[in-house]
C-alpha positions in Angstrom: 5.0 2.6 -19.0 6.6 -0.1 -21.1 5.5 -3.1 -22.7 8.5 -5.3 -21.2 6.6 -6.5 -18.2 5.1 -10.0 -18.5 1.6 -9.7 -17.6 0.0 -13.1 -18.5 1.1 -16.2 -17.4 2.5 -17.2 -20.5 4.6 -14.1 -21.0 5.7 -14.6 -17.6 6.7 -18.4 -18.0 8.8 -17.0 -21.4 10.7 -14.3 -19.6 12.2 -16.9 -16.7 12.6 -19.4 -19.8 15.4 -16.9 -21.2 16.2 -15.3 -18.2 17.0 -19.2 -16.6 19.0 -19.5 -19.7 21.0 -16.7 -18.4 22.0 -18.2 -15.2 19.0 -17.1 -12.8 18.1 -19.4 -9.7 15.7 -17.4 -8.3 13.1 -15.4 -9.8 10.4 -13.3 -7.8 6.9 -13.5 -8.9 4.0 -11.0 -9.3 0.3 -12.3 -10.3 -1.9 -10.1 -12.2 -5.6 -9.8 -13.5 -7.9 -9.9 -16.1 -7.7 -6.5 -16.0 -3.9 -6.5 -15.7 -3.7 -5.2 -12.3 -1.5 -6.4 -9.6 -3.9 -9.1 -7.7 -3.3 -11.6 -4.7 -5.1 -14.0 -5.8 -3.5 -17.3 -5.4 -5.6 -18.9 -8.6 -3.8 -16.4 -10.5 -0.1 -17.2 -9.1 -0.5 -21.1 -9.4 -0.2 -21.7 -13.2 2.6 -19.5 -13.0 4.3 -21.0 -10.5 3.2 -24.4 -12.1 4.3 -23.1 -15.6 8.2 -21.9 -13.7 8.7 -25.8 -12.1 8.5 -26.7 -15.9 11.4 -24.8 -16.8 12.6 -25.9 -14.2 11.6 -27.6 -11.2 15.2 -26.7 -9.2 14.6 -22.9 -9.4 13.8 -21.0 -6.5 10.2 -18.9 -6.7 9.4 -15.6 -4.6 6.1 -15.1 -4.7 5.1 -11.7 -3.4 3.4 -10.9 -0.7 3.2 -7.3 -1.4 1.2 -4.7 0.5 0.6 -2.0 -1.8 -2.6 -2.7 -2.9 -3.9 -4.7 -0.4 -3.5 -4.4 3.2 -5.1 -7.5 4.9 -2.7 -10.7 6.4 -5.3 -13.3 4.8 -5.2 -11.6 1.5 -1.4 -10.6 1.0 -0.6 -14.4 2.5 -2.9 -16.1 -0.1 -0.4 -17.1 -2.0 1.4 -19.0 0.4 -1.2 -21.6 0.9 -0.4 -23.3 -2.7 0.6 -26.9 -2.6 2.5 -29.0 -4.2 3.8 -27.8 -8.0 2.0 -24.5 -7.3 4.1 -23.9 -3.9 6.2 -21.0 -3.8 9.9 -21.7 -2.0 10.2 -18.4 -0.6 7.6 -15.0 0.1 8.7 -12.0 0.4 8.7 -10.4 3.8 9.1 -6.3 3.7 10.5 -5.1 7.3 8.6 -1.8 8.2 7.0 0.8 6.3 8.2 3.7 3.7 7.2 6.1 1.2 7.7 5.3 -2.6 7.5 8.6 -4.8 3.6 8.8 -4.9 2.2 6.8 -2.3 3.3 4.3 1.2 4.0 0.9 1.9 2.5 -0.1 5.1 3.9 -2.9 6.9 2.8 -2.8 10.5 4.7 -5.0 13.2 1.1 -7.1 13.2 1.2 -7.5 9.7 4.9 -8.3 9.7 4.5 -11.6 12.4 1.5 -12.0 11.0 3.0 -13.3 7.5 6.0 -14.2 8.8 3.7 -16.7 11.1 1.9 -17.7 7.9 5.1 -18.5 6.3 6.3 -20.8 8.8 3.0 -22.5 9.0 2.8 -23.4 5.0 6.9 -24.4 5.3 8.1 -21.3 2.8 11.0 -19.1 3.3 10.5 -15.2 4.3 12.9 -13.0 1.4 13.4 -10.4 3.6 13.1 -7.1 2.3 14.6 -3.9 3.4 14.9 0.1 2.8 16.5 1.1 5.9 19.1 0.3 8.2 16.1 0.1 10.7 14.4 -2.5 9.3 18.0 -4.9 8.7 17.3 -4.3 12.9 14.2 -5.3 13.3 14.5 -8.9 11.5 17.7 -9.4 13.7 15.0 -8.3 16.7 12.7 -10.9 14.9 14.8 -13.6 14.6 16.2 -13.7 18.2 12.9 -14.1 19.1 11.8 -17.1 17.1 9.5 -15.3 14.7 11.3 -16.0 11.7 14.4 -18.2 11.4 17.9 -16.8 12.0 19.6 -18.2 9.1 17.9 -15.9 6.6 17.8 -13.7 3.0 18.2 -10.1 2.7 17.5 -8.0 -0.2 18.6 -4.7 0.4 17.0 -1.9 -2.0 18.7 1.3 -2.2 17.6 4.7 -4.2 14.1 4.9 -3.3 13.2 8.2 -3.5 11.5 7.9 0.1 14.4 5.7 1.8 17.7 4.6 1.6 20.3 6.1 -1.2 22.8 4.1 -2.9 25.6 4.8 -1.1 28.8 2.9 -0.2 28.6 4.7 3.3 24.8 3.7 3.3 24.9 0.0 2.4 27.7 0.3 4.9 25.0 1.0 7.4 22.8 -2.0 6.3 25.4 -4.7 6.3 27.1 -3.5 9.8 23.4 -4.9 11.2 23.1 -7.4 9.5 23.0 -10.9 11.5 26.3 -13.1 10.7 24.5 -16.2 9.4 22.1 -14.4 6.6 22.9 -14.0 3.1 22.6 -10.8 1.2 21.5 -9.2 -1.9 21.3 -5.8 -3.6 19.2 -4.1 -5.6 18.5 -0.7 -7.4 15.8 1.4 -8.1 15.2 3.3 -10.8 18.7 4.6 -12.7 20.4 3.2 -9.5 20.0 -0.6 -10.6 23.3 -0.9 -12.6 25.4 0.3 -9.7 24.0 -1.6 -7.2 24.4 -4.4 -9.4 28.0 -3.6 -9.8 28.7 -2.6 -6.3 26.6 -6.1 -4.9 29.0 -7.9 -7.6 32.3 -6.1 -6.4 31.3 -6.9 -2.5 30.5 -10.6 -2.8 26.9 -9.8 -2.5 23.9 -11.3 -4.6 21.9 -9.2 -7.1 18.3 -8.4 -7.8 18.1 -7.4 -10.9 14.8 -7.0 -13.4 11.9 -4.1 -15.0 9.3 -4.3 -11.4 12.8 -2.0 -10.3 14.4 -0.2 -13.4 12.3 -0.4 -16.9 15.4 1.8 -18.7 18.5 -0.2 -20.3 20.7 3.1 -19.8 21.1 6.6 -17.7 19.9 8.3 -20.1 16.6 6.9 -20.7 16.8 6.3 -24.5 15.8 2.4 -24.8 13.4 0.3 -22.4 15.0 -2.6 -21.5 13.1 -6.1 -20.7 14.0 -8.8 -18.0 16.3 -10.8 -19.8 18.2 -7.6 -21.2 19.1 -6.7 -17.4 19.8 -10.4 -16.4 22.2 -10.7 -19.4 24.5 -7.4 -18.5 24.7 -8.9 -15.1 25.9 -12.1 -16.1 28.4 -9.9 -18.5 29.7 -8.1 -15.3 29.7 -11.0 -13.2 32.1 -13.0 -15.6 34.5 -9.8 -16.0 34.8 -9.9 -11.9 35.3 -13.6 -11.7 32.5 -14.2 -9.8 31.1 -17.4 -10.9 27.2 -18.0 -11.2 24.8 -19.6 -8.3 22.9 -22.9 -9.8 19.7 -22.9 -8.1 20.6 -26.5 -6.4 23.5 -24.3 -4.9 21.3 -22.0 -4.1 18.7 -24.2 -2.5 21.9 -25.9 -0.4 22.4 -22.2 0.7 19.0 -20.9 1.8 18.3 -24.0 3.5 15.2 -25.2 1.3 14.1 -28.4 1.1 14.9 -30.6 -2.9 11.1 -32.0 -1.7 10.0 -27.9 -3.0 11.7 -28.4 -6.3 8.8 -31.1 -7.5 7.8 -31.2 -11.1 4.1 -30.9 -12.0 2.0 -34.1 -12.7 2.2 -35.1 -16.5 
């Protein structure tokens, strides 16, 4: 649909190059194949992760651990079993199950411990991901009973056509669940994304922010608009409100991840 997403690892690598320059510290990751389909294949995600600790090595990597087009714990976890320059800091960890616009995202409670059990055995940090209110509920369920840590991230995605809206009164609903000691972010899907950003900016929030949400620059769907195009609006809007931008060391002090993650690779 638009020739904005970064399919090889090189294009990938470029796009955190400029977008770092715009004051990213974390960046979420998507591997795909020769065929340039989404894949889980962890051979595919390290040189992009290895190519991201050269830009550099103090940025925070999501890797996904998506299950729309594969279902399977060993296959959606792959990725987390990279080592050393190759190791992601963070997977992300979607909360229960919805409907996008043309198919579902099944995430069963098994599936759920199931990575988050990976995750704490390979020493990376869930990104929790949420569509409804329900879901903020179930991590708080999780983490009070050890699965995953309480001191955790929250990306809250609103205007799915099959979940949440944006809403004041329904982020409202999200962050009135949500456990005091995690940190939150917001993102927007589709023509939603400059209004989350906006609203995440205006409520002291964190934002998500990039073309695997919203490949349109405006309302009106006149001009595509590419990774660093979105990241550089934000930081636009972010300096209007004051709100001064996270360095990934900050970042890493806040999340609770360890410097020892940051490593450069071997020259």
């Amino acid at each position: 649909h638009t020739p904005h997403v970064p399919i090889t690892a090189a294009e990938i690598i470029e796009d955190v190059k400029q977008c770092r320059e715009l004051g990213v510290s974390t960046v979420h990751v998507h591997a795909r194949d020769e065929d340039e389909a989404p894949t889980h294949r962890k051979e595919v995600f390290a040189p992009i992760i290895e190519g991201i600790r050269e830009v550099d090595p103090e940025l925070v990597v999501c890797a996904t651990c998506s299950g729309r087009r594969v279902s399977e714990v060993d296959k959606r976890s792959e990725v987390l079993e990279l080592e050393g320059a190759a190791k992601p800091d963070m997977g992300s960890l979607t909360l229960g199950s919805y409907n996008f616009r043309s198919q579902a995202s099944v995430n069963t409670p098994e599936v759920i411990t199931g990575l988050a059990e990976r995750m704490a055995k390979y020493g990376v940090k869930p990104e929790l991901e949420v569509f409804e209110p329900g879901m903020v509920a179930y991590g708080a369920f999780l983490a009070e009973r050890g699965v995953i840590e309480k001191d955790g991230y929250v990306n809250i995605l609103l205007g799915n056509p099959g979940s949440a809206p944006l809403t004041a009164g329904s982020l409202n609903a999200f962050l009135a669940l949500k456990p005091a000691g995690w940190l939150w972010g917001l993102a927007g899907i589709g023509r939603y994304q400059l209004d989350a950003n906006m609203l995440a900016i205006a409520l002291g929030g964190h934002v998500r922010v990039g073309v695997e949400d919203n490949i349109w620059w405006d309302q009106e769907r006149t001009r595509l608009a590419s990774n660093p195009d979105l990241v550089r609006r934000v930081r636009q809007i972010a300096d209007l409100a004051d709100r001064p931008i996270a360095t990934p060391t900050w970042t890493r002090e806040r999340l609770g991840l360890q410097r020892e993650a940051a490593v450069s690779p071997a020259s």
